[in-house]
N, C-alpha and C positions, 0 to 999 in steps of 0.2 A: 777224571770223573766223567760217568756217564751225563748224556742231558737228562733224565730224570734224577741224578743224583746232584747236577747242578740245581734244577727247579727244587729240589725239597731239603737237602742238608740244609743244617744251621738254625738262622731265625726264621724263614718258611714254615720247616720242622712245629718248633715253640708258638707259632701264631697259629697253626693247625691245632696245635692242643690249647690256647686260650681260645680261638673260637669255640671249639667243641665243649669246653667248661662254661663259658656262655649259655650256650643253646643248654645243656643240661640243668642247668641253674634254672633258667626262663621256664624249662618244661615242666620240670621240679615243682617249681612254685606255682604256676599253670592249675597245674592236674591236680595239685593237692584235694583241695576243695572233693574233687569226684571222687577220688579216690576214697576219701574221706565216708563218703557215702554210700560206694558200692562194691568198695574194696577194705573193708575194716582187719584185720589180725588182730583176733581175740584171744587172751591170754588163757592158758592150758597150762598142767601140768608140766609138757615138755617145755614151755618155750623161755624162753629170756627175758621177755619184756613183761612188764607188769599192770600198763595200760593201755588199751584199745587201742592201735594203731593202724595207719590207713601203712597198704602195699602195693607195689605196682609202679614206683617210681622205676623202677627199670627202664621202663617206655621211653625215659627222657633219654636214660646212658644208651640204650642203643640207637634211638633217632639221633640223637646226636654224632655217635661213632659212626653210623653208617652215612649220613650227608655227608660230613667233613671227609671222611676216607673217599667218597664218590668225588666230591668238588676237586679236592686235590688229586685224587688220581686223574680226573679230566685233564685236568690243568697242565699236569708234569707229562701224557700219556703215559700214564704206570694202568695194567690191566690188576685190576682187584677179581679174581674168578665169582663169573656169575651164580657159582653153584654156591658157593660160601653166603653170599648177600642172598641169596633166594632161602637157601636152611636157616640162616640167621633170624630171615624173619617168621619164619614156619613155626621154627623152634620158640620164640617170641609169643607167636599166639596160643602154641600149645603151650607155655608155659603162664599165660594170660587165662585163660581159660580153668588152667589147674587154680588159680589165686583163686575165680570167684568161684566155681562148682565141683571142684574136686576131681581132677580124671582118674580112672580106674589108674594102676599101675602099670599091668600089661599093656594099655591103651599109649599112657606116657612112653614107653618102652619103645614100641614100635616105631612111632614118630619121631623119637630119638635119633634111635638107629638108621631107619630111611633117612634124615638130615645129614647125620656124620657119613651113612656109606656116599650119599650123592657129594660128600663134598672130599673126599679119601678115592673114590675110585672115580672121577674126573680128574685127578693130578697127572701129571706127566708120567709113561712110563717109567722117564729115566731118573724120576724123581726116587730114592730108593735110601732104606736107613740099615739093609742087612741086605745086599744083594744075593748073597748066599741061599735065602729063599726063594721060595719059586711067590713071583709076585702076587697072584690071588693069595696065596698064604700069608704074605706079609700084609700085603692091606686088609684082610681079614682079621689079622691080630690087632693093626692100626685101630680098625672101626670098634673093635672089645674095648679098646685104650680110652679110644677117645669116647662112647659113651660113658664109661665108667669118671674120666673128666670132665664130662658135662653134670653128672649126678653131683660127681665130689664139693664140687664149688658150689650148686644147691645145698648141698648139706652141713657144706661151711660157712652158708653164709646166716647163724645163725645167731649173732651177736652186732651190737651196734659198732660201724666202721669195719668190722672185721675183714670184709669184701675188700673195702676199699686197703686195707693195712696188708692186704696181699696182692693185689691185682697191680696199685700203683706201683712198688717196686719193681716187680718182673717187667710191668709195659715199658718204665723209663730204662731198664736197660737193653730189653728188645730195640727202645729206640737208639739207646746208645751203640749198640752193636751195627744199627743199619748205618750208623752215620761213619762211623768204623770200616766202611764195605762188607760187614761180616752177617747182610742177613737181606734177603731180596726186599725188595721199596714195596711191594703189595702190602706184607706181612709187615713192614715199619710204619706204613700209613694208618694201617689198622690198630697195631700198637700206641702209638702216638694217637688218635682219635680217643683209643678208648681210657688212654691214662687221662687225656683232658678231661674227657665226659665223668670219669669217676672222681676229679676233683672238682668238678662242679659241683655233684652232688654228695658229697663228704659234707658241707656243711649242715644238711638236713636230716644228715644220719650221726651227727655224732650224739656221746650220749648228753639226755636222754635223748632219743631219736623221734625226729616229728615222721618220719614216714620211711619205709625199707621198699630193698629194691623189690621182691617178691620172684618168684620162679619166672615174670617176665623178664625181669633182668639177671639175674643169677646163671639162670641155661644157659641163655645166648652168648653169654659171658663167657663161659667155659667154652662152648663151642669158638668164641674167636680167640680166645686167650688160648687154647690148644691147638687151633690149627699155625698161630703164628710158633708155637713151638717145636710142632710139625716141622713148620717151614724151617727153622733151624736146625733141627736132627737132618731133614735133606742136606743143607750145607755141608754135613760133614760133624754137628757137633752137637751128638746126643747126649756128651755130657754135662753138657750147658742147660742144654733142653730138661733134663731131668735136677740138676741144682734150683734152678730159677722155681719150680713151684714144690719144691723139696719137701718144706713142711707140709703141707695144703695134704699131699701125697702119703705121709706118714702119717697125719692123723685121721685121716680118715679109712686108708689101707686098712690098717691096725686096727683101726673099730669096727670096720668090718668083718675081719673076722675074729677078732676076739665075739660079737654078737653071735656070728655062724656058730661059732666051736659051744656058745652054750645056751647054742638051740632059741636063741629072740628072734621075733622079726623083724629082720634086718631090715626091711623097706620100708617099717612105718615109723613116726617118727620117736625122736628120744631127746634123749640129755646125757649122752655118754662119749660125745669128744671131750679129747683133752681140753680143748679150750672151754666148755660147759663144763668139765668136772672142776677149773681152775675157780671159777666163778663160785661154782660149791664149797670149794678149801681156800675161800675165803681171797680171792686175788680179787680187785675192782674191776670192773671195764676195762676203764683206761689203762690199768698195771698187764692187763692178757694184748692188749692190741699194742699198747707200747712195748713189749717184749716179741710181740708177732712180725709186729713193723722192721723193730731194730734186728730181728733172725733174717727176716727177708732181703734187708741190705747188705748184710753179711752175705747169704748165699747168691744174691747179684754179685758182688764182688766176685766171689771164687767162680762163678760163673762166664765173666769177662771174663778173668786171670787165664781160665783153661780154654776157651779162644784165639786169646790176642798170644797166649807163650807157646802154644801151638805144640807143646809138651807131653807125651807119654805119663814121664813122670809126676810131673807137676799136675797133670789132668787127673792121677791117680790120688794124689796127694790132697787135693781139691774136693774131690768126691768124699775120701774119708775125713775131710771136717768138716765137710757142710750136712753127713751123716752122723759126726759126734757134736754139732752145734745143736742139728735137731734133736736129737737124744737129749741132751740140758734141759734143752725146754720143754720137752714131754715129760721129762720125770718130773721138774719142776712144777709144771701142771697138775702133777698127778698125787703132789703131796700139799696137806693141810697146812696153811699159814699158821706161823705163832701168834694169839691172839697180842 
């Protein structure tokens, strides 16, 4: 082992994420109050919840994941790229700023996109997931991806815990795999940071939920939960990278263009994910995240598997049932409970 992978493997690792659930927790319950005040989510046609809730607890999951990733990286010398911690928090305040005055879309857009490109085209040359293209091309498709993964997990995150019933599995096995050697220490501190900071604040969003994260936390989420994904498809293992947020990726893919193909618009908001249609055909909260959760640890699984067996086969094998797993549970989603 490296000395950075002496300084963080193990219980280092796990104290790194109970601090960061700490601090989340602390700032959770902190801000409530303001939030409370100047940040309210009033209930709508489209939304979920059905009384005034304050938004914006995000602030906590990322302060939180961003100190502890910093302390710890100091500590082990692991460089965390400046350009990620700088978009993180750009991304943050534009997504602060959408919670209390509403940004234009194309406004959103831009500032997106400048985040993800500053943090895609400062990677290493040799950092590469199809060498075969000519590299502006590829990181060009990168930064499409990865906005498009900064939106998704905004638009998923539209149910209590749901964030969290997605984000914790894929981070603990981002972390699992760094402890594995199988994924650079920037991108496991980050991971590890932000699975603590999301179960610190899991208790204040389960249902009913006293307070959501809001687009402060939601964006920047997706932005660090997709670059450590990133950081895996570099290693060598894009089909990891694409299992680990499998579902997240189908439901939302799919409602997107099913909305395109009959002419809605698609950017403003709705009630037409699976998981909001599931809630209509009569599934609880708890029965859609508890079904969301137990998918997510399944495609962690097959996820490792096609890693550590380092298999052709077995990788192919892996992709088509973490593809007919998520299929069970879209359909199931998508039909009405027996009363």
């Amino acid at each position: 082992m490296s000395s950075a992978a002496d300084a963080l493997a193990g219980v280092p690792l796990l104290l790194a994420a109970a601090i960061a659930a700490l601090i989340s927790a602390l700032v959770t319950w902190i801000s409530r109050p303001l939030l409370q005040r100047y940040a309210l989510a009033r209930p709508n046609a489209r939304s979920s919840h059905r009384i005034p809730t304050p938004q914006g607890a995000g602030i906590a999951v990322i302060t939180a994941t961003l100190v502890v990733a910093w302390i710890w990286s100091a500590s082990a010398n692991v460089a965390i790229p400046p350009a990620l911690v700088a978009a993180t928090i750009v991304i943050a305040l534009v997504g602060f700023a959408d919670d209390i005055v509403s940004l234009p879309v194309l406004v959103r857009l831009v500032l997106q996109a400048a985040c993800v490109g500053a943090v895609v085209f400062t990677a290493p040359e040799s950092a590469r997931i199809v060498p075969a293209l000519p590299l502006g091309l590829e990181r060009g498709l990168i930064v499409l991806a990865g906005v498009w993964f900064v939106n998704l997990v905004n638009f998923m995150d539209g149910l209590d815990l749901m964030t969290v019933a997605e984000v914790v599995p894929v981070t603990a096995a981002l972390l699992l795999l760094g402890v594995l050697g199988d994924l650079s220490w920037p991108a496991v501190l980050i991971a590890t940071a932000l699975c603590g900071a999301m179960l610190g604040f899991a208790p204040f969003n389960r249902p009913v939920a006293k307070v959501f994260l809001g687009d402060v936390g939601s964006l920047p989420i997706g932005l660090l939960l997709g670059w450590c994904l990133l950081e895996l498809a570099f290693r060598g293992q894009p089909a990891a990278a694409l299992l680990l947020p499998a579902y997240y990726l189908a439901d939302s893919t799919i409602t997107l263009f099913r909305r395109i193909i009959r002419h809605e618009p698609f950017w403003s908001a709705h009630r037409t994910h699976f998981y909001q249609r599931a809630t209509d055909n009569g599934f609880t909260v708890e029965r859609v995240v508890g079904e969301t959760f137990a998918l997510n640890l399944v495609l962690a699984i097959l996820a490792i598997t096609t890693v550590r067996a380092g298999s052709m086969t077995i990788t192919i094998v892996a992709l088509f049932a973490g593809a007919g797993a998520v299929a069970l549970v879209l359909q199931r989603f998508s039909r009405a409970q027996a009363p």
